[in-house]
N, C-alpha and C positions, 0 to 999 in steps of 0.2 A: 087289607094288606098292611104290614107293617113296616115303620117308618123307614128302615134299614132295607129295608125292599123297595121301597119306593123312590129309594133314593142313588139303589144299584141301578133302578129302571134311569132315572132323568142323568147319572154319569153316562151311560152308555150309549145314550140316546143323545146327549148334549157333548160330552166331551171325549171320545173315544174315537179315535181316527187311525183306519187301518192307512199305510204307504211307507216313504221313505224320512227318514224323520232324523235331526240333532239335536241330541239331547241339552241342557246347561251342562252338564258334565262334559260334554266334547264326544259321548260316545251315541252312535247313532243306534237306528233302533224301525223296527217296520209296523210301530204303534205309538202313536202318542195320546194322553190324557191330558189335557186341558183342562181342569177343573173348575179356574175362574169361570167358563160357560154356564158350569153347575153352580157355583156358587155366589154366583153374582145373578140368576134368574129367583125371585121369589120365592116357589114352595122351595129350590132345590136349598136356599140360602138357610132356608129357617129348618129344614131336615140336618143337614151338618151343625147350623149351630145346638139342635138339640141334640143329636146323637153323639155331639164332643163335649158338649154339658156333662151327659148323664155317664161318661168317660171319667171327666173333672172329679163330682160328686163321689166315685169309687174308690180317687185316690187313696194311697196313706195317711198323704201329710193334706191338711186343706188348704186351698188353692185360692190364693189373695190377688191375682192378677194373670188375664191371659194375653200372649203377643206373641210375634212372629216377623219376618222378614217383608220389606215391602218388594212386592206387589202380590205375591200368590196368596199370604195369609192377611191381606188386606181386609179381604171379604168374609172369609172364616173369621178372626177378632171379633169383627164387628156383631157380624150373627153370633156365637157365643155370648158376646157380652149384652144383647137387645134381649135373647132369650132369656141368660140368667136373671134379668131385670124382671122379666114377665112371670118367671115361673120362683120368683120368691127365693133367690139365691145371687144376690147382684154381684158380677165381676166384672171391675172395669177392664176396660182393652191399652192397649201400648201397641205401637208399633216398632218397628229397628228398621232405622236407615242403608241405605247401601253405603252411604258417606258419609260422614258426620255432616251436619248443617253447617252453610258456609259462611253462615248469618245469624245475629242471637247468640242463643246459650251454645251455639257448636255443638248439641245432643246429637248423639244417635238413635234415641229413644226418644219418641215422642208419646205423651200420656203420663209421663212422669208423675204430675201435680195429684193424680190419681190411686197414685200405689204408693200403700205404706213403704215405710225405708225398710230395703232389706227384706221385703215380704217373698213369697213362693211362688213361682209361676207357672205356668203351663204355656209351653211353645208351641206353634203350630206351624205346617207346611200342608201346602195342598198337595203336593208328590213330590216324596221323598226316590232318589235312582241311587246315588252312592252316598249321601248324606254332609258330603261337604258344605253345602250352605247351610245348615241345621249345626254344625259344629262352629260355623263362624259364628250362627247368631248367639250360641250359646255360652262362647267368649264374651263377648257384647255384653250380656247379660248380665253374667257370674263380674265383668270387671267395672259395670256399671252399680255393683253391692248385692245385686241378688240372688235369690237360689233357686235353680231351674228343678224344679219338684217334677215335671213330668214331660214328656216331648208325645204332640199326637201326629198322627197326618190322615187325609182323607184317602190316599193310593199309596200303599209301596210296591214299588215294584217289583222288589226281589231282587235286587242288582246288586246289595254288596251294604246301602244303608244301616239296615238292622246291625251286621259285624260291626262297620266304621263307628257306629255310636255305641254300640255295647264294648269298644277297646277305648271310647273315650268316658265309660263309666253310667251309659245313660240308656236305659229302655226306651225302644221306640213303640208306640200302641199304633194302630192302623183301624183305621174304619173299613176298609177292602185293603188286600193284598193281591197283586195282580191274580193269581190263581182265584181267588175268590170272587173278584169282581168278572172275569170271564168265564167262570161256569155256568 
């Protein structure tokens, strides 16, 4: 079985919950994905961080640093950046605050000392519904000096994200889209 299968199997198995559900975006929904379940479980951790690797490596522009919003792409960073280490392609991780820090350097970013100034990065979300947290973090970003070279996520849903981000200039890549992860 291949890796991108195996990893449809441990989402669906671990994070896929049929009922009545609120989304972050306010709008409800009779399915939710949880992916932290999947990517916070070992094999499931180390399947997303390789299958968003070998995402990364495709790019155009190469990809000097990967981060995301905390708490969903928490566990995704990390697995990308453990894998890129093992498979001879190192990129460190970053994280974006919900707040700035209230203490210290006041970052919203945390992993700074890591990424060149100004370098390329790759965003991550673990499901993307209309894309508005993915557009905040990529303000963060872009005003923190650097250049969001690519946005990935583990689930879209099909709700409107992909539009929201391609009106604010930016491709969104998916590892599943919800039709593809429920076939």
């Amino acid at each position: 079985m291949d890796n991108r299968q195996r990893l449809k199997e441990i989402l669906l198995e671990k994070s896929y919950r049929k009922g009545e559900f609120t989304l972050t975006s306010g709008k409800t929904s009779d399915f939710y994905i949880d992916v932290k379940q999947t990517s916070l479980s070992a094999e499931g951790s180390y399947l997303c961080g390789k299958l968003i690797l070998e995402l990364m490596l495709k790019n155009d522009k190469p990809i000097q640093a990967v981060g995301g919003m905390t708490l969903g792409a928490d566990p995704l960073v990390s697995a990308v950046s453990v894998v890129s280490h093992l498979e001879g392609h190192p990129v460190p991780a970053f994280i974006v605050r919900k707040e700035a820090k209230g203490h210290g350097t006041g970052n919203y970013i945390e992993g700074l000392s890591n990424m060149p100034d100004g370098c390329t990065v790759t965003l991550l979300e673990d499901v993307v519904t209309t894309g508005g947290t993915l557009v905040q973090v990529i303000k963060r970003v872009e005003d923190a000096g650097f250049t969001v070279g690519q946005v990935i996520t583990v689930v879209e849903r099909q709700e409107g994200g992909v539009d929201v981000l391609a009106d604010a200039g930016y491709k969104l890549e998916a590892l599943f889209t919800r039709e593809q992860l429920l076939s």
